[in-house]
C-alpha positions in Angstrom: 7.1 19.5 -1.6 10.3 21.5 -1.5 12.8 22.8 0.8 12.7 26.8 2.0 15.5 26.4 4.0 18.8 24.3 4.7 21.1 24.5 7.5 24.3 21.7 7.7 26.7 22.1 10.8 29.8 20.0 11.3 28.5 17.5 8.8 31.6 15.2 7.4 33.4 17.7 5.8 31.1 20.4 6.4 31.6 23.5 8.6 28.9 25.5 8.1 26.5 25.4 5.3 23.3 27.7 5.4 21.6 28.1 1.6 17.6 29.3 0.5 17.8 27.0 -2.5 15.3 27.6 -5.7 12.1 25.8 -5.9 12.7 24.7 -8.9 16.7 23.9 -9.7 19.7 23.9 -7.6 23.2 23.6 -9.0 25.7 23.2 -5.9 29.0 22.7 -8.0 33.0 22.3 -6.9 35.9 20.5 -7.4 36.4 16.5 -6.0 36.0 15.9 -2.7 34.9 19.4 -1.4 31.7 18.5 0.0 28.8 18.4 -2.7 27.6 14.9 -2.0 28.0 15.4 1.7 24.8 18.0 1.4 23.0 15.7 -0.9 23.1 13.1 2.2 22.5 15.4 4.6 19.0 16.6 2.8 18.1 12.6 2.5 18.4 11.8 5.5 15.1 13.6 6.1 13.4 11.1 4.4 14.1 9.1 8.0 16.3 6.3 6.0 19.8 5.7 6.7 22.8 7.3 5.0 23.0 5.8 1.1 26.8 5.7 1.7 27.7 4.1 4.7 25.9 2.0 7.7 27.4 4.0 10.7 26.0 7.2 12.0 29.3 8.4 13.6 31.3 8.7 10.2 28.7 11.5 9.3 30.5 13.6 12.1 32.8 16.2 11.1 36.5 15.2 12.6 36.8 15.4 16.2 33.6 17.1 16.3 30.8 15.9 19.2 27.7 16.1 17.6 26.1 17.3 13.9 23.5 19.8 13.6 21.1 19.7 10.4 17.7 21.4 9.8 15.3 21.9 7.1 12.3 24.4 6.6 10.4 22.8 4.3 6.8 23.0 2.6 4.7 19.8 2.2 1.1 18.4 2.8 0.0 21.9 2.6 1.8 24.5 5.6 5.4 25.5 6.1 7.2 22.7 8.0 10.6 21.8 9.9 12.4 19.0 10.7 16.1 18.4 12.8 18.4 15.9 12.9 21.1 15.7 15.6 24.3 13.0 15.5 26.2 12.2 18.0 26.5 8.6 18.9 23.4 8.1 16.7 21.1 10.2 14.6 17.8 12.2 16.6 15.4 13.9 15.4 12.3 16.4 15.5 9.4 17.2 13.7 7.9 20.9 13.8 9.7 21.3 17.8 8.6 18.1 18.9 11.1 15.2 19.6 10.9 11.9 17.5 11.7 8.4 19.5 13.6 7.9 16.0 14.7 9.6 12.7 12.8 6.5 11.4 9.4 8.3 12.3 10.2 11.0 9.6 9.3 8.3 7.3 6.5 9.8 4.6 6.9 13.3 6.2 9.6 14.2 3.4 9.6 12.2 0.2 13.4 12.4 -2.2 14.7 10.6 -4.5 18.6 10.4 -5.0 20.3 9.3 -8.4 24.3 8.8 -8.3 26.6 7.0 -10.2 26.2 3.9 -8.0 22.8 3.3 -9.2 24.2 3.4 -13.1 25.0 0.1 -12.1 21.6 -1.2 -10.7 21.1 -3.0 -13.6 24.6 -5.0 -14.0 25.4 -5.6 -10.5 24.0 -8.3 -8.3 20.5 -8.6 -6.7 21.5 -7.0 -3.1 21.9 -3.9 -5.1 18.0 -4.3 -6.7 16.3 -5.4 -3.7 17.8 -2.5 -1.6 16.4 0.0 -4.1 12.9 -1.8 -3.9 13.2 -1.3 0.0 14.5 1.8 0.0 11.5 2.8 -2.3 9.0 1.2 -0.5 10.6 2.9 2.7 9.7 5.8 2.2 5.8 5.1 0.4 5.2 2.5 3.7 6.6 3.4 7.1 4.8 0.1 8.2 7.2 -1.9 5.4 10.2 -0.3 7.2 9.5 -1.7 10.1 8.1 -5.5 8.8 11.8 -5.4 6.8 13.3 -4.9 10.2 11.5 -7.5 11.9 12.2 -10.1 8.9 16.1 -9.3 8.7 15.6 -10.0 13.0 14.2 -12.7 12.5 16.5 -13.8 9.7 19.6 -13.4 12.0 17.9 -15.2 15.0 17.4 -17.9 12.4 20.8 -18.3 11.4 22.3 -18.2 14.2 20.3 -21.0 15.5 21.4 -23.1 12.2 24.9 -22.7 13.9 24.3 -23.9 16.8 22.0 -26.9 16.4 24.7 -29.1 14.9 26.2 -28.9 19.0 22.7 -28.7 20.4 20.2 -31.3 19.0 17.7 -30.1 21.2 16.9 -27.0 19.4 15.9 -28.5 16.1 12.1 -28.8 17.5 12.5 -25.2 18.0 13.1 -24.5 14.4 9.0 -24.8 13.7 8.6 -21.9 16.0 11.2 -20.0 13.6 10.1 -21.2 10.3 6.0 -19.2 11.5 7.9 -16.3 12.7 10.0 -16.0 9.5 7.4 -17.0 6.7 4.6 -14.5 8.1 7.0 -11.4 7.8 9.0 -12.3 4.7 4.8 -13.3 2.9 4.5 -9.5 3.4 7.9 -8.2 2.0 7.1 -10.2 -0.8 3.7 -9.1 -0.8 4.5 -5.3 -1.0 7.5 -5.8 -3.2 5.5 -7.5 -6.2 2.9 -4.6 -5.8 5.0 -2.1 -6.1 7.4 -3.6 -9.0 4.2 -4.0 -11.2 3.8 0.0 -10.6 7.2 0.3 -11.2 6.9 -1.7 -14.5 3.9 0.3 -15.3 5.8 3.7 -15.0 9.6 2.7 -16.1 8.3 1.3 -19.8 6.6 4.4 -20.4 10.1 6.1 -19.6 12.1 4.4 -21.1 9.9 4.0 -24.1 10.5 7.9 -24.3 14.0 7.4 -23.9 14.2 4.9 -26.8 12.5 6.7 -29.2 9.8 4.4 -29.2 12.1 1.7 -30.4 12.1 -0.4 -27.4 9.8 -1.4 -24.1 11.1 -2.1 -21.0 9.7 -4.7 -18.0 9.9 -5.3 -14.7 9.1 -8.9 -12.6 9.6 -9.5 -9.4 11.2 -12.5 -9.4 11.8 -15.2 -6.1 13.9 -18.1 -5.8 11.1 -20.4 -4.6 9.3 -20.8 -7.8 6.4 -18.6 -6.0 3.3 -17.6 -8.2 0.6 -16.5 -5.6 0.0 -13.6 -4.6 -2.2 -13.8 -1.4 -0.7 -13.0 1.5 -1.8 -15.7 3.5 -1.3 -18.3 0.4 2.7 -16.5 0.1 2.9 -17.1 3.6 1.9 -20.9 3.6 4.1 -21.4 0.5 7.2 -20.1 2.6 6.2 -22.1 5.7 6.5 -25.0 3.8 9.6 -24.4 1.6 11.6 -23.8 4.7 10.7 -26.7 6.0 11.2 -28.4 2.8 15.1 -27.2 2.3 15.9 -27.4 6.5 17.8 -30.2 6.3 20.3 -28.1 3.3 20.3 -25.0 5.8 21.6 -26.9 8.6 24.3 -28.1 6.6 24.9 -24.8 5.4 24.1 -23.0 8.4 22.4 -20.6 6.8 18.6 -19.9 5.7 18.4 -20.6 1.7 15.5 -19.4 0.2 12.9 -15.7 1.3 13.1 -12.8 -0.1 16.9 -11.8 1.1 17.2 -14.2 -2.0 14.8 -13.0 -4.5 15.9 -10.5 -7.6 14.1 -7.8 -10.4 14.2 -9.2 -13.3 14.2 -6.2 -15.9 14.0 -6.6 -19.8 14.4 -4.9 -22.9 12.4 -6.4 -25.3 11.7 -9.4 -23.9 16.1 -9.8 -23.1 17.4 -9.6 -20.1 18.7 -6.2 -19.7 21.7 -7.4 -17.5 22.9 -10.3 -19.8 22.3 -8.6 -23.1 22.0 -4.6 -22.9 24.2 -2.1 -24.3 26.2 0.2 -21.4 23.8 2.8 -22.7 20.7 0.3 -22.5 21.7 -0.2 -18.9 22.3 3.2 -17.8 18.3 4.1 -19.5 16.8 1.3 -17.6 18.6 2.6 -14.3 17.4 6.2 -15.2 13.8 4.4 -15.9 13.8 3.0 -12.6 14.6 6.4 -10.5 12.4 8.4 -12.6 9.6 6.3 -12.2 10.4 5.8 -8.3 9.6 9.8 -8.4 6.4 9.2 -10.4 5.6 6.7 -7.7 5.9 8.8 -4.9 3.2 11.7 -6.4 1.2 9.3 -7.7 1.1 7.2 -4.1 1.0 10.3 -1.8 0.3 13.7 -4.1 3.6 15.2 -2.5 6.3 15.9 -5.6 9.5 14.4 -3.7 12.6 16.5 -3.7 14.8 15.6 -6.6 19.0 14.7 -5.9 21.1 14.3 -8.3 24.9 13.4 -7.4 27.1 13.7 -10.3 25.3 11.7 -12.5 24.8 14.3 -15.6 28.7 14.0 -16.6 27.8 10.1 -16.6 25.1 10.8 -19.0 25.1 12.0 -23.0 23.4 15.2 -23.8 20.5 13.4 -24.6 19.9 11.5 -21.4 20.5 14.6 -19.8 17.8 16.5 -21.6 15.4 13.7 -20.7 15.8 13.7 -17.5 15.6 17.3 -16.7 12.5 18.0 -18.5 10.9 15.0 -17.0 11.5 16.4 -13.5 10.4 20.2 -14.5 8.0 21.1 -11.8 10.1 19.2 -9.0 12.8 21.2 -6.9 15.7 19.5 -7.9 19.2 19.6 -6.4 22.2 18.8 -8.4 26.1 18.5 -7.8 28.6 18.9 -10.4 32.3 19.9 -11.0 31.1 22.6 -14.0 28.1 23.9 -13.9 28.2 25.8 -17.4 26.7 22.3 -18.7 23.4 22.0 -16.9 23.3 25.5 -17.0 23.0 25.4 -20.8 20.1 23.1 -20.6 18.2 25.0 -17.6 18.0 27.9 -15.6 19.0 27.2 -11.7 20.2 29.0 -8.6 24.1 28.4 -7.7 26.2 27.2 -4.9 29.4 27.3 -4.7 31.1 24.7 -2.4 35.1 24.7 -1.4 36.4 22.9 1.9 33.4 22.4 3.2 31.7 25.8 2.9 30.0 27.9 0.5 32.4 30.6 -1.0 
């Protein structure tokens, strides 16, 4: 899979942006603030997931602009392909001509994987930050998990919001049962997809990182919940759920919130058996993270036979040389797009096409 042709109007910062990137590496380099990452986003959100930066489609306008034009040409599943998305109030989109009832059904029609500095920090920040990779991963393998997720976090809300309001409306306890079905029949198959895919991941990362190390150290992944759940049936995971919630309802009245699913639950990721969080080195942590988005790559071909498009934001100046290295020869083969202030660095490592970025345009 890889991208013939990219076309960004009023985007952010973005005038005007038209390129015919490389199959193989793109360097689109610039001072701060000038617009690099701004293209990265604008190429990801053809994988039909939301922004990775912000929540609200009308801050991807340019100022005082109506509407955003983007467009790719693209080649994947075997013929020459294109894709649009349009903001204005929200993001729409279309497939080969055809209009989409959302950007959402671009999901598995363009497969990338982005890598920035935020994700350095997968490993030492909190769980929000590893389940949303997990989602986000499984995003873009499932279309069908995108949409159970959406349902749960519904549900989730509608949930909550009826914890509220029991303590001033006793009658709506009994309705809680009704809930508690709803709720433990989609989160049994969020969990259910997450534990399959974080034994992949497992799989894929330790043979990474093992790389990484030298051979001196393994790395492992476990999907970990804060039920004390061991099945993994779907049926049985749903069951178990059922009967937590009502087992803890009294504790989320009182704290009018819903205390255990899988908004809850966590990766648990070791090196050598040690949590990698609690004990790791800052360069431990930033391997494991680099494990993690590699093998989310690996995933993708391995799951669908597509190679997904390759972004990396600013993340080789984070890394030593030899993390660099690493990393680009692992993704040889994959067209790859990375930003930077100087691009005499990667360029020492690799051969790649250049773009120059300033203000918002290509100069």
């Amino acid at each position: 899979m890889f991208i013939n042709r990219l076309s960004v109007t009023d985007y952010r910062n973005i005038n005007y942006i038209e390129i015919e990137p490389s199959k193989n590496v793109n360097i689109i380099f610039g001072e701060n603030a000038q617009g690099k990452t701004n293209l990265l986003e604008s190429i990801w959100l053809f994988t039909g997931c939301k922004s990775f930066r912000t929540k609200k489609d009308s801050e991807l306008l340019r100022f005082e602009q109506d509407f955003s034009k983007n467009k790719i040409e693209y080649f994947a599943f075997g013929r020459e392909q294109t894709a649009q998305i349009i903001i204005d109030k929200k993001r729409n989109a279309q497939k080969n001509g055809i209009d989409l009832k959302s950007p959402a059904e671009l999901i598995g029609e363009f497969y990338a994987v982005i890598f920035s500095p935020s994700h350095l920090s997968l490993i030492q920040d909190g769980p929000v930050f590893r389940r949303s990779f997990l989602d986000t991963a499984l995003c873009q393998l499932k279309p069908n998990y995108a949409k159970g997720l959406a349902r749960y976090k519904h549900t989730l809300e509608q949930r909550n919001a009826l914890l509220k309001d029991i303590q001033y409306h006793s009658e709506l306890y009994d309705t809680l049962d009704i809930w508690d079905e709803r709720l433990s029949s989609y989160g049994a198959a969020v969990v259910f997809e997450r534990i399959k895919y974080s034994r992949l991941l497992s799989e894929n990362a330790n043979e990474i990182y093992f790389g990484i190390s030298d051979g001196k150290e393994n790395l492992t992944v476990e999907y970990v919940n804060n039920t004390g759940l061991y099945v993994e049936d779907p049926y049985e995971i749903k069951e178990f759920l059922k009967n937590k919630l009502r087992e803890t309802r009294r504790d989320d009245i009182f704290n009018k919130i819903t205390g255990i699913g899988p908004q809850r639950d966590d990766l648990e990721i070791k090196i050598n058996g040690l949590s990698a969080r609690k004990f790791g080195s800052q360069g431990q942590k930033r391997s494991c993270a680099l494990a993690l988005k590699l093998s989310e790559a690996n995933i993708i071909e391995k799951v669908t036979g597509e190679e997904p498009v390759i972004l990396l934001d600013d993340v080789m100046s984070e890394l030593d040389i030899k993390r660099q290295d690493y990393i680009l020869n692992h993704i040889n083969g994959r067209q790859v797009f990375i930003t930077c202030c100087d691009p005499a660095n990667v360029l020492r490592m690799c051969e790649g096409k250049t773009f120059h970025i300033e203000k918002g345009c290509l100069v």
